[in-house]
C-alpha positions, 0 to 999 in steps of 0.5 A: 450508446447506452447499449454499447456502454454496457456491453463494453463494461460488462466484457472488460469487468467479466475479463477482469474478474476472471483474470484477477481471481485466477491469478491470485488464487493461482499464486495462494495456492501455490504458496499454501501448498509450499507452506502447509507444513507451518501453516498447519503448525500454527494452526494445532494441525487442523485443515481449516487453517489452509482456507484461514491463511489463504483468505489473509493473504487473498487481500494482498493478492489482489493488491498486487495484480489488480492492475495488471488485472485493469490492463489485460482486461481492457486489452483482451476486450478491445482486441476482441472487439476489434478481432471481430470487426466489432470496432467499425460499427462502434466508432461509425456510430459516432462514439469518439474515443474520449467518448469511450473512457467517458463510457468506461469511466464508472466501471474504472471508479468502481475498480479503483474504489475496490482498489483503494479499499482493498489497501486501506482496510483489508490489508491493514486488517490481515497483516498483523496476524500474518505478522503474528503467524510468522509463516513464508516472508512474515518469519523475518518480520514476525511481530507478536502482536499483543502485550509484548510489542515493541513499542515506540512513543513521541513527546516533541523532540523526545522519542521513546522505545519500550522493549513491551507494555500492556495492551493500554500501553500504560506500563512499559519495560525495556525503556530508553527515552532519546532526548533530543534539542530542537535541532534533532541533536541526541543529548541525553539518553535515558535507560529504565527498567520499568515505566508506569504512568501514574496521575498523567506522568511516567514513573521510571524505575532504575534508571541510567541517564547517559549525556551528550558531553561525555559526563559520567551516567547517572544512577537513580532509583526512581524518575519522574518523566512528564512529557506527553507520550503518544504511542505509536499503536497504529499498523501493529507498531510495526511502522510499516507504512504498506499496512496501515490505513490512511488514519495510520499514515496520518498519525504517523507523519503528525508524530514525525514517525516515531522515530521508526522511519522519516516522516516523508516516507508516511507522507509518500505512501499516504499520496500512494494510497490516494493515487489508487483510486485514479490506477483503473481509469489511468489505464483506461486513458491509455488503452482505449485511445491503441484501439482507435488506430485498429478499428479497420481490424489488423494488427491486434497482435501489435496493440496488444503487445504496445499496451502490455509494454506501456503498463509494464513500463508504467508498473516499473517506474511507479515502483522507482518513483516510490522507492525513491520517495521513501528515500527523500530523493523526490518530493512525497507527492511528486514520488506518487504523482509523477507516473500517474502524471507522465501516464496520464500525459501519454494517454492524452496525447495519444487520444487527441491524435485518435479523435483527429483520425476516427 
């Protein structure tokens, strides 16, 4: 059996390798080529740029196609297998289906591991200076990282903007301080100049304070601001919830936000971002249980078609389910877990009626 497993494992991580590697440097390349031109302008015109931006947005890549990766690899090595009445030998020798996703077990660790690090530490890394540059998709979101960030801050209820600040987030300029009641009712909105802390308190400079009831502003040189401030530092203070790392997410939703994006919206991705340790093995759970019902070889073309068909379907509805997350229509965890959990009872099904015929 030991043999068996790694002669399994080696052909579906060598597929997988291949599959993945292929199609994101496929994708990059073209995507470089398409922006040579600005890429090189960022770059003072020097070639190693090229390879520079290629290495940034290679973490992405993979991202996106690491589970497509898991699935045609699975599929190719199972119609493989089976293609050469490799299967027969394997289930006669008493290996059970579940048996076999037991086998495969580390190696879909492994990857969703790969997966999980991939999102939570190199994207969160190289998204901020992809921001920077402003090339392809990035131009309409550039942000320019460093002391002229926008900046957003919470102190309870209240939330402050800041045009920029320095790099400690000490001194701000372009400040508006939304006051708000435990309700989350606006009543009051607070415009200065400048803001320097001093002694744990915000010094704001010409000030314009506006009221909820209709009052006339009031006009003031200097104001004394005391709340506890924490800046929202964390993703580039973007608030973009698909680059930040778990700590990141979780800063977010114990600030409710920052008032960039609803709380839930962190808390779904936060969940999201836990469920990728679990996509590898998923697949496994639904492909491994197709070629039980072909170990007599014969209709491969068929298995292989109803797997790309179930992680099409699968890859569709997890992007509904977070889409719908993001807008609170389903509960964080629910927009995150629930495809995995459909899936998951799918494979389940699947498996028991192949361990009742193999």
């Amino acid at each position: 059996m030991k043999q068996i497993a790694m002669m399994v494992s080696r052909m579906v991580f060598t597929r997988f390798v291949t599959i993945l590697l292929g199609i994101s440097i496929f994708v990059i390349t073209l995507e470089v080529i398409a922006y040579v031109d600005d890429i090189l302008a960022v770059n003072d015109h020097q070639l190693i740029g090229l390879g520079k931006y290629a290495l940034l947005r290679l973490p992405s890549a993979f991202s996106t196609f690491i589970g497509m990766s898991t699935l045609l690899a699975l599929l190719l090595t199972l119609s493989e297998l089976s293609y050469r009445g490799e299967l027969v030998p394997i289930w006669a020798s008493g290996l059970s289906p579940l048996g076999m996703i037991v086998m495969l077990a580390p190696l879909a660790i492994m990857i969703g591991a790969f997966n999980f690090v991939i999102n939570d530490v190199a994207i969160p890394k190289a998204e901020p200076v992809l921001q920077n540059w402003g090339i392809g998709e990035y131009g309409s979101k550039k942000l320019k990282v460093g002391e002229k960030d926008p900046i957003w801050m919470r102190s309870g209820t209240d939330i402050l903007r800041a045009v920029s600040s320095n790099r400690k987030s000490t001194k701000l300029e372009g400040v508006t301080i939304f006051r708000r009641d435990k309700k989350g009712h606006l009543t009051e909105q607070i415009m200065a100049e400048k803001a320097a802390l001093m002694n744990g308190r915000w010094e704001l400079t010409n000030v314009i304070i506006y009221y909820r009831q209709n009052l006339a502003p009031s006009r003031l040189q200097k104001l004394i601001y005391s709340g506890a401030l924490k800046p929202a530092a964390a993703g580039a203070r973007s608030g973009d919830p698909e680059a930040m790392s778990l700590s990141g997410l979780n800063y977010f939703i114990e600030n409710a936000g920052f008032g960039i994006r609803p709380a839930h919206v962190y808390e779904t991705w936060w969940h999201k971002r836990v469920s990728l340790i679990f996509s590898a093995m998923l697949m496994v759970v639904v492909c491994v249980p197709l070629a039980a019902g072909f170990r007599r070889g014969g209709g491969i073309g068929k298995m292989f078609a109803v797997g790309v068909l179930l992680g099409f379907v699968f890859f569709v509805f997890d992007g509904i389910s977070l889409t719908l997350g993001e807008l609170g229509v389903l509960l964080p965890w629910m927009a995150a877990w629930l495809p995995v959990a459909i899936f998951l009872g799918i494979g389940s099904y699947t498996l028991l009626r192949a361990e009742t015929v193999v």
